[in-house]
PDB file of N, CA, C and O in Angstrom:
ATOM      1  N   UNK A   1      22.299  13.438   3.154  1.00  0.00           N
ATOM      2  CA  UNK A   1      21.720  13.389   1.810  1.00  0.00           C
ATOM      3  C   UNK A   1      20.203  13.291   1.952  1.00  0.00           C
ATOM      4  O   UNK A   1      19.653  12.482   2.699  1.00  0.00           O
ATOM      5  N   UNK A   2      19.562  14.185   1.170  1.00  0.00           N
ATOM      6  CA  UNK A   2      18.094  14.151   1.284  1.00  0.00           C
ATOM      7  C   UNK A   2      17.332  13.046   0.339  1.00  0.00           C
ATOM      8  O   UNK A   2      17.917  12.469  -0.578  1.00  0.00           O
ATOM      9  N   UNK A   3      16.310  12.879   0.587  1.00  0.00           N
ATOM     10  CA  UNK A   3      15.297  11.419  -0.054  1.00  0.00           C
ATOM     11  C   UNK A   3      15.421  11.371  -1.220  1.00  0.00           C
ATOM     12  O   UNK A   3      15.595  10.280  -1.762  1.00  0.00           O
ATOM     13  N   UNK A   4      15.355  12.804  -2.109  1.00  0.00           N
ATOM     14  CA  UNK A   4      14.803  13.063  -3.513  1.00  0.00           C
ATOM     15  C   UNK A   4      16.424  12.937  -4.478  1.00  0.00           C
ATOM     16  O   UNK A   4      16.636  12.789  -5.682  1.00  0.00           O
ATOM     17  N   UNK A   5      17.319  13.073  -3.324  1.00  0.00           N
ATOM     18  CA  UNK A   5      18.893  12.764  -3.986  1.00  0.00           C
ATOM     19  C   UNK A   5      18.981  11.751  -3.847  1.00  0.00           C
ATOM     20  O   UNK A   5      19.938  11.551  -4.594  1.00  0.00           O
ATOM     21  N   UNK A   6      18.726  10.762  -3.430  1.00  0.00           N
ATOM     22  CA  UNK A   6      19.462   9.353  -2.933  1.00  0.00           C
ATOM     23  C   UNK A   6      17.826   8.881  -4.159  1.00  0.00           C
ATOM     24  O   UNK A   6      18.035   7.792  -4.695  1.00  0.00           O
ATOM     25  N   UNK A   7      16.994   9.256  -4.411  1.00  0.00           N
ATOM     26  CA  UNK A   7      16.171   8.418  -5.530  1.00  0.00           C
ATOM     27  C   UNK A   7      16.780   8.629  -6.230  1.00  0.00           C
ATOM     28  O   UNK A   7      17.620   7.749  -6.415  1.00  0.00           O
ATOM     29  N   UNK A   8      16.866   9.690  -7.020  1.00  0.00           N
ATOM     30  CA  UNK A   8      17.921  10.061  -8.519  1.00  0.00           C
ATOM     31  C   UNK A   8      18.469   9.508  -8.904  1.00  0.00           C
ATOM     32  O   UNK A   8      18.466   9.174 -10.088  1.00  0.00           O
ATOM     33  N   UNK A   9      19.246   9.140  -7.988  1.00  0.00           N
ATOM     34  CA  UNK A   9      20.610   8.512  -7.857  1.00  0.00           C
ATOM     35  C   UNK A   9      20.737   6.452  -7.950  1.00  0.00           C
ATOM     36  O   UNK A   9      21.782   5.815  -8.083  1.00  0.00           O
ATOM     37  N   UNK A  10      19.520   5.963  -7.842  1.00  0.00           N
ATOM     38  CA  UNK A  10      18.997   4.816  -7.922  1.00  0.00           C
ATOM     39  C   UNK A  10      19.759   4.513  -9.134  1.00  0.00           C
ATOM     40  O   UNK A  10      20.040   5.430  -9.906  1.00  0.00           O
ATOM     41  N   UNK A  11      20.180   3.098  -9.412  1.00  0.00           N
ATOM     42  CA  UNK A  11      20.582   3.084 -11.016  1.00  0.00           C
ATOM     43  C   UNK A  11      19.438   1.957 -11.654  1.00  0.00           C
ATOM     44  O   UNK A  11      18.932   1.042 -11.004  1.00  0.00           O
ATOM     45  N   UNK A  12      19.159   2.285 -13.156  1.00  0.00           N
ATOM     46  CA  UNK A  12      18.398   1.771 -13.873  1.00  0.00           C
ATOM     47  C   UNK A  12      18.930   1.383 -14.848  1.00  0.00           C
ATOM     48  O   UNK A  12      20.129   1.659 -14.799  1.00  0.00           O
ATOM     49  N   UNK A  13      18.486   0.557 -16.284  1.00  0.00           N
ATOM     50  CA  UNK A  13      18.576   0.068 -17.149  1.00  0.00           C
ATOM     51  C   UNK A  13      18.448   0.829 -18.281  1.00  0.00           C
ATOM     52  O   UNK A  13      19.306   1.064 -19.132  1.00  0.00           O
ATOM     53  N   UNK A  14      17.124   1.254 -18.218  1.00  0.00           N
ATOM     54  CA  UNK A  14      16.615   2.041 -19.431  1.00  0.00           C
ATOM     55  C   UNK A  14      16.230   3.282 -18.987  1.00  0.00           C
ATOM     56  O   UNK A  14      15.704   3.450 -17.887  1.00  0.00           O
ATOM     57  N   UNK A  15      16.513   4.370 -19.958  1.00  0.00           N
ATOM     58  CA  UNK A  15      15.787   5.507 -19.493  1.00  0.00           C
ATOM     59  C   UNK A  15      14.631   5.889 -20.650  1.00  0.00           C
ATOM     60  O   UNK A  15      14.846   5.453 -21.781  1.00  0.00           O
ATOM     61  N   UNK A  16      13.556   6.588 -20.452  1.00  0.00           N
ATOM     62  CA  UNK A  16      12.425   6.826 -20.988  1.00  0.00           C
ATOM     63  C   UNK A  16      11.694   7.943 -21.020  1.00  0.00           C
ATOM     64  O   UNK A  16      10.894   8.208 -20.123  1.00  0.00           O
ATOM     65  N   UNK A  17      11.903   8.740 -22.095  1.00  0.00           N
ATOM     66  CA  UNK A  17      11.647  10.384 -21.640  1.00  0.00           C
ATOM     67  C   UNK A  17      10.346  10.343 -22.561  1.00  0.00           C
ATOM     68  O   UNK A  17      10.398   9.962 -23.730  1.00  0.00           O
ATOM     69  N   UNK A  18       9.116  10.789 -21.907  1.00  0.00           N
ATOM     70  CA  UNK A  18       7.927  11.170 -22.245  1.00  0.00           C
ATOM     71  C   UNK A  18       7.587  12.164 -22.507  1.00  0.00           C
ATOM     72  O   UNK A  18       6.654  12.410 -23.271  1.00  0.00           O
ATOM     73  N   UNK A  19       8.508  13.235 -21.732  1.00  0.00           N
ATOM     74  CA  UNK A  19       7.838  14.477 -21.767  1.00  0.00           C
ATOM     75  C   UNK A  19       7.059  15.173 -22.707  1.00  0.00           C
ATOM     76  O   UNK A  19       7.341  15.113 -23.904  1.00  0.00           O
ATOM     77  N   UNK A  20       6.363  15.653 -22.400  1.00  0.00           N
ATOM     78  CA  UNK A  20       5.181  16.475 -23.785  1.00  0.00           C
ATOM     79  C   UNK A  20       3.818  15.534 -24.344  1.00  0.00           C
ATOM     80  O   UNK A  20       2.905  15.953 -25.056  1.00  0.00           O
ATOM     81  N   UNK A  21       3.990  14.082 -23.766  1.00  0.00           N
ATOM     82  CA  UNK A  21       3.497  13.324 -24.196  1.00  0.00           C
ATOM     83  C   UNK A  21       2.318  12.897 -23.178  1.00  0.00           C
ATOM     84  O   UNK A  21       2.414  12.458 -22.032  1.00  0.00           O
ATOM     85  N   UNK A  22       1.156  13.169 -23.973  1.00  0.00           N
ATOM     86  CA  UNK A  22      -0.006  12.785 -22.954  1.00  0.00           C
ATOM     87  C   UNK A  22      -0.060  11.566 -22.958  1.00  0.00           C
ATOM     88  O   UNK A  22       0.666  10.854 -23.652  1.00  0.00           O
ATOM     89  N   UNK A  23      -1.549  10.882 -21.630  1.00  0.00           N
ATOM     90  CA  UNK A  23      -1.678  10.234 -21.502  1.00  0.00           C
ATOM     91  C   UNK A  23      -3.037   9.297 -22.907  1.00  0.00           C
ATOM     92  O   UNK A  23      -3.957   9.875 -23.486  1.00  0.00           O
ATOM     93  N   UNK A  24      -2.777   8.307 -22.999  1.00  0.00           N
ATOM     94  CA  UNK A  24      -2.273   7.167 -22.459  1.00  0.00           C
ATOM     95  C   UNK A  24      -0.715   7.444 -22.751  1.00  0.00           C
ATOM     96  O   UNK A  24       0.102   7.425 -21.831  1.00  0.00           O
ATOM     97  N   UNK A  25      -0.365   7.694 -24.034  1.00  0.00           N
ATOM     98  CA  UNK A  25       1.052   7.481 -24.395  1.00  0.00           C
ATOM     99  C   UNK A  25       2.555   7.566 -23.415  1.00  0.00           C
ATOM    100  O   UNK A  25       3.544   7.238 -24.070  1.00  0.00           O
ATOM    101  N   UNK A  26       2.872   8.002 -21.797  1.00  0.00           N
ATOM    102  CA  UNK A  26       3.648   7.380 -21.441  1.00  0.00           C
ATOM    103  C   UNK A  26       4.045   6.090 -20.774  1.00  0.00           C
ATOM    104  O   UNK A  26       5.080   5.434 -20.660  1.00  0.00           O
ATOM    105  N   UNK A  27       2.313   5.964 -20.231  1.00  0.00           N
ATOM    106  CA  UNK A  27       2.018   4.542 -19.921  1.00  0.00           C
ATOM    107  C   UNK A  27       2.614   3.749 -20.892  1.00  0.00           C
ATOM    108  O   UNK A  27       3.717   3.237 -20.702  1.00  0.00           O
ATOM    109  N   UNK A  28       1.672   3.531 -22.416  1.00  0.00           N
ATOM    110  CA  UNK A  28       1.610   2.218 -23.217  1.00  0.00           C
ATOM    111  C   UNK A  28       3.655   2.385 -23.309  1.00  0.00           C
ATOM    112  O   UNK A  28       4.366   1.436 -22.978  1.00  0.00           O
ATOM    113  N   UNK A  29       4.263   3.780 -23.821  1.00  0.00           N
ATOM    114  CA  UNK A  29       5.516   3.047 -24.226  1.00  0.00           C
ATOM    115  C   UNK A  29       6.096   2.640 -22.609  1.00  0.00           C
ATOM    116  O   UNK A  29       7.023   1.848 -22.782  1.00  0.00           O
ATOM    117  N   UNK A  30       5.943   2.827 -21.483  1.00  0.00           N
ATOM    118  CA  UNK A  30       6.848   2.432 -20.635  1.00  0.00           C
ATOM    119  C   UNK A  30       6.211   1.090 -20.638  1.00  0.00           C
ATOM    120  O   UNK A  30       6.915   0.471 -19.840  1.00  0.00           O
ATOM    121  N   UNK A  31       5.294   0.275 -21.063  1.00  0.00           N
ATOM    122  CA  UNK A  31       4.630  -0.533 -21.202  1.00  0.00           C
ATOM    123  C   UNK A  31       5.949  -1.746 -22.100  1.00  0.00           C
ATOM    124  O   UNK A  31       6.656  -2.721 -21.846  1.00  0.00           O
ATOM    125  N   UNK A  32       5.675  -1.025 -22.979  1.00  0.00           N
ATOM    126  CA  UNK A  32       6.753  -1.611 -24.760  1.00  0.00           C
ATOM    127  C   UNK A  32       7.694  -1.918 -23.988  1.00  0.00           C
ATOM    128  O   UNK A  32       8.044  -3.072 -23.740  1.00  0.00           O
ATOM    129  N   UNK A  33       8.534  -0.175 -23.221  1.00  0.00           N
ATOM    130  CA  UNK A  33      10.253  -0.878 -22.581  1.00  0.00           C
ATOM    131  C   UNK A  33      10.132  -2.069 -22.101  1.00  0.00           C
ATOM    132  O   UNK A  33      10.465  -3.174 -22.529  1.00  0.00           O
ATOM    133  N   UNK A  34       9.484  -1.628 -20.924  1.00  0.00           N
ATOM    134  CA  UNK A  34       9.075  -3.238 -19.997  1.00  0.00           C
ATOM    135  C   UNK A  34       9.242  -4.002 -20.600  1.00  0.00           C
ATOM    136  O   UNK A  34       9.986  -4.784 -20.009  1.00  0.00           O
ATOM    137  N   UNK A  35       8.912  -4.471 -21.884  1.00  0.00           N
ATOM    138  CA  UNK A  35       9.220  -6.037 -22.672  1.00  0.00           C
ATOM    139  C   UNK A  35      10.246  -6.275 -23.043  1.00  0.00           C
ATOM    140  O   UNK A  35      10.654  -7.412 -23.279  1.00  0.00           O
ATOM    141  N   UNK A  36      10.737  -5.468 -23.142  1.00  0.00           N
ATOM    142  CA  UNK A  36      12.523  -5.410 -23.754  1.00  0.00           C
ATOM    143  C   UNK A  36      13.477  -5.580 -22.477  1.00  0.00           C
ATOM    144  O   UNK A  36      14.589  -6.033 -22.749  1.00  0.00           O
ATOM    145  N   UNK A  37      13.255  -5.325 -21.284  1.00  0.00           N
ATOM    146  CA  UNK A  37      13.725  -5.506 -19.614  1.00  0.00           C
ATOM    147  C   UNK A  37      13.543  -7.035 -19.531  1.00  0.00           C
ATOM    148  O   UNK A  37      12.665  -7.687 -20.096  1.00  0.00           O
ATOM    149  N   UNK A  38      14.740  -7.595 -18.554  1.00  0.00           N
ATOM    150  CA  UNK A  38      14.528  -8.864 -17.938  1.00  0.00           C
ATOM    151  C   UNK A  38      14.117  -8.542 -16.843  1.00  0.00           C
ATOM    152  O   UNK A  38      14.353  -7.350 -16.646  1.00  0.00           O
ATOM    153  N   UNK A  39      13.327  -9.286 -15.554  1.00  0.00           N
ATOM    154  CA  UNK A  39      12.920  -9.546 -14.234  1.00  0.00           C
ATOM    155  C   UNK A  39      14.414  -9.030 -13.506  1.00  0.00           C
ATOM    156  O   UNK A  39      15.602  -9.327 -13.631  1.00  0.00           O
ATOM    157  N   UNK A  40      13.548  -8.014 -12.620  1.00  0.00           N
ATOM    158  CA  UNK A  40      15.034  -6.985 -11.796  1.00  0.00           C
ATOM    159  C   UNK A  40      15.421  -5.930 -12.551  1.00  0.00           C
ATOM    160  O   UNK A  40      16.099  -5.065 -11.996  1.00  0.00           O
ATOM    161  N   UNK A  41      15.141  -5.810 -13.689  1.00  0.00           N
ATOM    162  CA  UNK A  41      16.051  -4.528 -14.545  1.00  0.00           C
ATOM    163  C   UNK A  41      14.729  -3.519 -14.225  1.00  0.00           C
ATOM    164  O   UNK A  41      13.575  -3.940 -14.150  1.00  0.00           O
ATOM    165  N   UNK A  42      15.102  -2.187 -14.060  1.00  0.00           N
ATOM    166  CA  UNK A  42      14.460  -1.043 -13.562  1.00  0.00           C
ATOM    167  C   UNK A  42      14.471  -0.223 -15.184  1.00  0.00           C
ATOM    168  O   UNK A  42      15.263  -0.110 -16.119  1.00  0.00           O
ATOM    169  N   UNK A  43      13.081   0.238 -14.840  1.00  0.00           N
ATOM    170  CA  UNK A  43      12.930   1.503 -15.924  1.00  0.00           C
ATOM    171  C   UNK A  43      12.412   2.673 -15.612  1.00  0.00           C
ATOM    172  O   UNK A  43      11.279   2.752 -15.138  1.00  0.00           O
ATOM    173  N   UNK A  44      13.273   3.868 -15.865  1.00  0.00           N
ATOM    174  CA  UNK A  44      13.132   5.155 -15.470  1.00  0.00           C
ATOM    175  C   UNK A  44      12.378   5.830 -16.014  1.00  0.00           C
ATOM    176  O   UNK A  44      13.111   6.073 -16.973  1.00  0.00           O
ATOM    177  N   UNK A  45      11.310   6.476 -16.272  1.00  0.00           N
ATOM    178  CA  UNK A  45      10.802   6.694 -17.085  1.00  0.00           C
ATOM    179  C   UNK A  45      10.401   8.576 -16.721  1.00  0.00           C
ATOM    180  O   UNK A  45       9.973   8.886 -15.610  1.00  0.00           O
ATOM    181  N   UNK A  46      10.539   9.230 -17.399  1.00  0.00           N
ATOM    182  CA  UNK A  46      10.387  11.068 -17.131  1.00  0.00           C
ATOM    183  C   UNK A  46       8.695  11.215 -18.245  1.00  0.00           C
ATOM    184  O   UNK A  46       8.486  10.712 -19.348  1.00  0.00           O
ATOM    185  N   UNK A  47       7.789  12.066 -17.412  1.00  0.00           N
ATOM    186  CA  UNK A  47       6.715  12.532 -18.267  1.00  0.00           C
ATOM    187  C   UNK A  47       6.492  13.499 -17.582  1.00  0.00           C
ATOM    188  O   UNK A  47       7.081  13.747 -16.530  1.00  0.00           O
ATOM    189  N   UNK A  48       5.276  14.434 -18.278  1.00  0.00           N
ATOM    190  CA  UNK A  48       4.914  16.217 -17.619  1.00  0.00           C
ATOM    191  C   UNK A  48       3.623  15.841 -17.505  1.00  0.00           C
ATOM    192  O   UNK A  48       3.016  16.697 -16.860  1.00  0.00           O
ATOM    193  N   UNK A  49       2.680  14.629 -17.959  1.00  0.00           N
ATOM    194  CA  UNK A  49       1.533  14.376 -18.107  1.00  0.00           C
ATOM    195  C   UNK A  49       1.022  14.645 -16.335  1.00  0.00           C
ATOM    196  O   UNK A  49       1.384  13.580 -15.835  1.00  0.00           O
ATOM    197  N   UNK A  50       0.744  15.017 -15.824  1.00  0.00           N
ATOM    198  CA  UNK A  50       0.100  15.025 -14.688  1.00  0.00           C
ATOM    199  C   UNK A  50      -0.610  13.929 -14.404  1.00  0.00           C
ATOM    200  O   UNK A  50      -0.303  13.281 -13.404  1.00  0.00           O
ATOM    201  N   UNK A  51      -1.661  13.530 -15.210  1.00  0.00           N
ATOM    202  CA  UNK A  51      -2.644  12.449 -15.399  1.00  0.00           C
ATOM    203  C   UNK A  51      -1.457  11.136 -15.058  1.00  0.00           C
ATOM    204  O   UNK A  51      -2.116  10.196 -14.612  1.00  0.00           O
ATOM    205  N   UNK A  52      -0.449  10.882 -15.097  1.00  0.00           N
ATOM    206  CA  UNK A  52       0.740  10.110 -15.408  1.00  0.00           C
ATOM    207  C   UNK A  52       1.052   9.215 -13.786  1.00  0.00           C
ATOM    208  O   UNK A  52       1.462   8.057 -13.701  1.00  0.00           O
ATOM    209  N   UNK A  53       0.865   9.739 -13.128  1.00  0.00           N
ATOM    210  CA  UNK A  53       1.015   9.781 -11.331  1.00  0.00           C
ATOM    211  C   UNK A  53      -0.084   8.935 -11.347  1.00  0.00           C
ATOM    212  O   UNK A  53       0.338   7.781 -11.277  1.00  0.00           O
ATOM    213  N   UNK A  54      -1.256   8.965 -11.404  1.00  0.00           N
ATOM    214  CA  UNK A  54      -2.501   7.912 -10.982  1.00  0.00           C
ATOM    215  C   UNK A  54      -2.099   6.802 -11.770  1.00  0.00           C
ATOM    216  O   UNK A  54      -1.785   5.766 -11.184  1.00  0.00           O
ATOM    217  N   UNK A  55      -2.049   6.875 -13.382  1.00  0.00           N
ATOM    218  CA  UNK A  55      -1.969   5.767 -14.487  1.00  0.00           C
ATOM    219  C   UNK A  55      -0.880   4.675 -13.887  1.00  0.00           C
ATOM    220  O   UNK A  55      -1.082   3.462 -13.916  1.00  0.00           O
ATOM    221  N   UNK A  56       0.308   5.296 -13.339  1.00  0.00           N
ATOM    222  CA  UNK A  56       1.227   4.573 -13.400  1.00  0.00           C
ATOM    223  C   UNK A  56       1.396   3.548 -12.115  1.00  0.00           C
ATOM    224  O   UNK A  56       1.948   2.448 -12.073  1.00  0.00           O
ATOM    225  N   UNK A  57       0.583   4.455 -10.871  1.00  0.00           N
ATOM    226  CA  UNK A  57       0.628   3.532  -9.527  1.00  0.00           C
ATOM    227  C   UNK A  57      -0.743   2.474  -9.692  1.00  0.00           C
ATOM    228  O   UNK A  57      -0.934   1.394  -9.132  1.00  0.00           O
ATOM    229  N   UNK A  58      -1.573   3.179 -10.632  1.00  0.00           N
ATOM    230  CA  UNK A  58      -2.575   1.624 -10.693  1.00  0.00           C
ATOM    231  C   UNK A  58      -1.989   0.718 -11.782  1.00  0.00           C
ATOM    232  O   UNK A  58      -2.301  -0.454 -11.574  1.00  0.00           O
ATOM    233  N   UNK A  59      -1.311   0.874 -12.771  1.00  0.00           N
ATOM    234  CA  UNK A  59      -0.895  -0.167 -13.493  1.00  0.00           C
ATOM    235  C   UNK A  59       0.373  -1.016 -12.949  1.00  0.00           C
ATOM    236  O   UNK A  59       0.489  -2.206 -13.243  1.00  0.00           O
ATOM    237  N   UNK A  60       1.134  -0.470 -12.297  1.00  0.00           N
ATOM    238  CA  UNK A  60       1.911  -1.158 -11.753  1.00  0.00           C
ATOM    239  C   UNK A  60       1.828  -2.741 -10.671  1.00  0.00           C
ATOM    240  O   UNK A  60       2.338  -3.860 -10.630  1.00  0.00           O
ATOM    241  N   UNK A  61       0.621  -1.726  -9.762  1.00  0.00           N
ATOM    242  CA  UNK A  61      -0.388  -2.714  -9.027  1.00  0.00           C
ATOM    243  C   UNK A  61      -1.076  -3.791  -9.933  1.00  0.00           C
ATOM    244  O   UNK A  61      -1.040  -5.003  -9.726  1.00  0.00           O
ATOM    245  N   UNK A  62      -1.683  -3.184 -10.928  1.00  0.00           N
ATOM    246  CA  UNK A  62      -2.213  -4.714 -11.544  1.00  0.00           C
ATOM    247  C   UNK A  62      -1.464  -5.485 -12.603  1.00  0.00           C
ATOM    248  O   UNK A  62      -2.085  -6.341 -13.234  1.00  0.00           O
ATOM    249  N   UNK A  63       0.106  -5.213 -12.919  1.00  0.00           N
ATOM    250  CA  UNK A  63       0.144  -6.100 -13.488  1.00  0.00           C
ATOM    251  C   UNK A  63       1.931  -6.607 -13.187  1.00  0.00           C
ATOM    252  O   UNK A  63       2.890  -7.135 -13.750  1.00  0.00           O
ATOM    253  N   UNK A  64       1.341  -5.776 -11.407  1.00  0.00           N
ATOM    254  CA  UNK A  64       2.842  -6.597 -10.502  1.00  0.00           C
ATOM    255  C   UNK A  64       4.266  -6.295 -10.641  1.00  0.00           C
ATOM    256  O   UNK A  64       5.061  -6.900  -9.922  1.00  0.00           O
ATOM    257  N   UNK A  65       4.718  -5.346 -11.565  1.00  0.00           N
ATOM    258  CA  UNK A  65       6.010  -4.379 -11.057  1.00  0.00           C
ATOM    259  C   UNK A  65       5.914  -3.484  -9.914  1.00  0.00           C
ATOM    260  O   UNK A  65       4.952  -2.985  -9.329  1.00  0.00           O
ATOM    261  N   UNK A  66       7.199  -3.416  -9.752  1.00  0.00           N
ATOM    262  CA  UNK A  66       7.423  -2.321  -8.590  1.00  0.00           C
ATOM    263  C   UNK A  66       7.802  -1.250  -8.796  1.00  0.00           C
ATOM    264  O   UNK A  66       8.877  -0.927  -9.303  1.00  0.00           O
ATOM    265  N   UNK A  67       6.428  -0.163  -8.190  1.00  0.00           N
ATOM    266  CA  UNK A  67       7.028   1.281  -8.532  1.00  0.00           C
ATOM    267  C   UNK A  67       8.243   1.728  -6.940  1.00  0.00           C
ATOM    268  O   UNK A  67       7.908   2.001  -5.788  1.00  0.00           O
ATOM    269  N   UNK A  68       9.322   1.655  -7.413  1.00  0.00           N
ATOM    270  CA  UNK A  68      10.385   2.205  -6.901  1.00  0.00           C
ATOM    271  C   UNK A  68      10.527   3.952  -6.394  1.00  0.00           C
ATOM    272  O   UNK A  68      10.750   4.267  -5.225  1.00  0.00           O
ATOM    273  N   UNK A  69      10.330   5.069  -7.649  1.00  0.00           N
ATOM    274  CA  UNK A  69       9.751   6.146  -7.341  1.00  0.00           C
ATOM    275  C   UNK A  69       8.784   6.785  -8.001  1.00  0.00           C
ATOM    276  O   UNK A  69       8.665   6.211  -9.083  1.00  0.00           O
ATOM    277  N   UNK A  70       7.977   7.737  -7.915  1.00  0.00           N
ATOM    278  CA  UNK A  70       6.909   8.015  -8.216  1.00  0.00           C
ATOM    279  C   UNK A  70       7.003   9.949  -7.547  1.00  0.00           C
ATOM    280  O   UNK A  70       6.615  10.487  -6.510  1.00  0.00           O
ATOM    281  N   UNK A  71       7.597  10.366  -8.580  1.00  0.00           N
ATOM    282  CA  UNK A  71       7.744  12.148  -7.703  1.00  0.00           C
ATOM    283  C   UNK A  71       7.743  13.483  -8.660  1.00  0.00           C
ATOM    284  O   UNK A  71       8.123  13.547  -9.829  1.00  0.00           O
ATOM    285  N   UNK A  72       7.372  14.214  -8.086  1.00  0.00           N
ATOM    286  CA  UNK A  72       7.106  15.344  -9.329  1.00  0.00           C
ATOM    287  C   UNK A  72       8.685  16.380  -8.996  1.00  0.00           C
ATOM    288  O   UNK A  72       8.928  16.671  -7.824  1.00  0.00           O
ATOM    289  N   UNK A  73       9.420  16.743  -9.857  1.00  0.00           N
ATOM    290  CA  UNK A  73      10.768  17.557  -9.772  1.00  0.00           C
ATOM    291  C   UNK A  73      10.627  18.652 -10.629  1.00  0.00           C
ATOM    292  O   UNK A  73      10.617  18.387 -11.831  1.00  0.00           O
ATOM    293  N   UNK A  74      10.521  19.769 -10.306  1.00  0.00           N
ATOM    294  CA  UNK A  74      10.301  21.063 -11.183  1.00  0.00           C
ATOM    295  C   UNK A  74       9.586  20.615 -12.403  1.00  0.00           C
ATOM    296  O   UNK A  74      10.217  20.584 -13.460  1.00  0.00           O
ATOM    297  N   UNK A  75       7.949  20.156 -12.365  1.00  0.00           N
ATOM    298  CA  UNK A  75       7.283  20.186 -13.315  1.00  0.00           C
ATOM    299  C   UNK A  75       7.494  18.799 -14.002  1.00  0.00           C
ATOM    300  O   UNK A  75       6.676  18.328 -14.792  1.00  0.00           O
ATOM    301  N   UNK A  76       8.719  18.152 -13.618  1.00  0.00           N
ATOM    302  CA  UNK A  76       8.585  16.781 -14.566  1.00  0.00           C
ATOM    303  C   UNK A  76       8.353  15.371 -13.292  1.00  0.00           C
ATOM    304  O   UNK A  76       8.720  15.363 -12.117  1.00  0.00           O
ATOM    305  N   UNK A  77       7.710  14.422 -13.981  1.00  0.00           N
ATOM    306  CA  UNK A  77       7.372  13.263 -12.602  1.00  0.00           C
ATOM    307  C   UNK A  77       8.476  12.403 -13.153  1.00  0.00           C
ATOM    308  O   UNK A  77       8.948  12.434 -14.289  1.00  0.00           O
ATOM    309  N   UNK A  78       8.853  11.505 -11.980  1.00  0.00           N
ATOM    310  CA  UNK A  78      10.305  10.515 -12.144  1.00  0.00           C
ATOM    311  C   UNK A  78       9.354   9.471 -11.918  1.00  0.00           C
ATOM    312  O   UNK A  78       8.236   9.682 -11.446  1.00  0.00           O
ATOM    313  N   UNK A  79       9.819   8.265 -12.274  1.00  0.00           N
ATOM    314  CA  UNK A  79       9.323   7.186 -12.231  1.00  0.00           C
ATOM    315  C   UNK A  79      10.468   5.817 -12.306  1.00  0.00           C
ATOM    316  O   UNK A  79      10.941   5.414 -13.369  1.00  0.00           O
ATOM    317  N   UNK A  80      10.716   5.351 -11.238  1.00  0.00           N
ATOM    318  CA  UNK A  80      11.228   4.213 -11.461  1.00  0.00           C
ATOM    319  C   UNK A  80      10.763   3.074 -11.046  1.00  0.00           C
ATOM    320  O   UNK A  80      10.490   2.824  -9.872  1.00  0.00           O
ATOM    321  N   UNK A  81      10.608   2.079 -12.285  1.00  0.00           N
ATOM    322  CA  UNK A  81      10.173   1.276 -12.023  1.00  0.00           C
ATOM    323  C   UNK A  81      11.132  -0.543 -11.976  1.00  0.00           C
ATOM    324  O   UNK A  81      12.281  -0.658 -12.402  1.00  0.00           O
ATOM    325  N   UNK A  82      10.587  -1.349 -11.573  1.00  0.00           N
ATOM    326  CA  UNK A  82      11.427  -2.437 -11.680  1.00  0.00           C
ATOM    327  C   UNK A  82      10.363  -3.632 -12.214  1.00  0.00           C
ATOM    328  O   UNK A  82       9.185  -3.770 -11.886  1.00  0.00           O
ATOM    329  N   UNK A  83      11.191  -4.479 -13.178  1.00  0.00           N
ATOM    330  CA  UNK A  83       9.833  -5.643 -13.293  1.00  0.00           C
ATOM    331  C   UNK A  83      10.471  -6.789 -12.705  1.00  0.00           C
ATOM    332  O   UNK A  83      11.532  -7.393 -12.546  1.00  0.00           O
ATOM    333  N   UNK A  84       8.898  -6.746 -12.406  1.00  0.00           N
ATOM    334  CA  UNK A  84       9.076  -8.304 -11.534  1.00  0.00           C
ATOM    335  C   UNK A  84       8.087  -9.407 -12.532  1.00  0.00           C
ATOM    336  O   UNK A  84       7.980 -10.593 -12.220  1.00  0.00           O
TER     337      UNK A  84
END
């Protein structure tokens, strides 16, 4: 099984489809889910924003979730995240 199957395949809580949606806007709502998640619950989150890949590995860093994946799949980026 290759890397990008065995991420997919990760299970999450919430899912969160952005697509079409610039930035800031997939940040702030994966922001919102996050509050609605307990500590350990993962949020998946799908956007096309390009800009979306930088936003999401520095916010994660500063405000201490874990980005789990972070990958671009035919044009759309995956994102799973977990809060800690």
């Amino acid at each position: 099984m290759d890397d990008k199957m065995s991420l997919n395949t990760l299970p999450w809580q919430q899912l969160l489809d952005t697509q079409g949606l610039q930035c800031p806007l997939p940040l702030l709502k994966a922001k919102r889910a996050l509050n609605h998640l307990e500590v350990g619950q993962k949020l998946k989150v799908l956007a096309t924003d390009a800009a979306s890949q930088k936003d999401f590995a520095v916010w994660v860093q500063l405000v201490g979730h874990t980005l789990l994946q972070n990958e671009c799949i035919d044009g759309v980026y995956h994102y799973l995240i977990e809060k800690n």
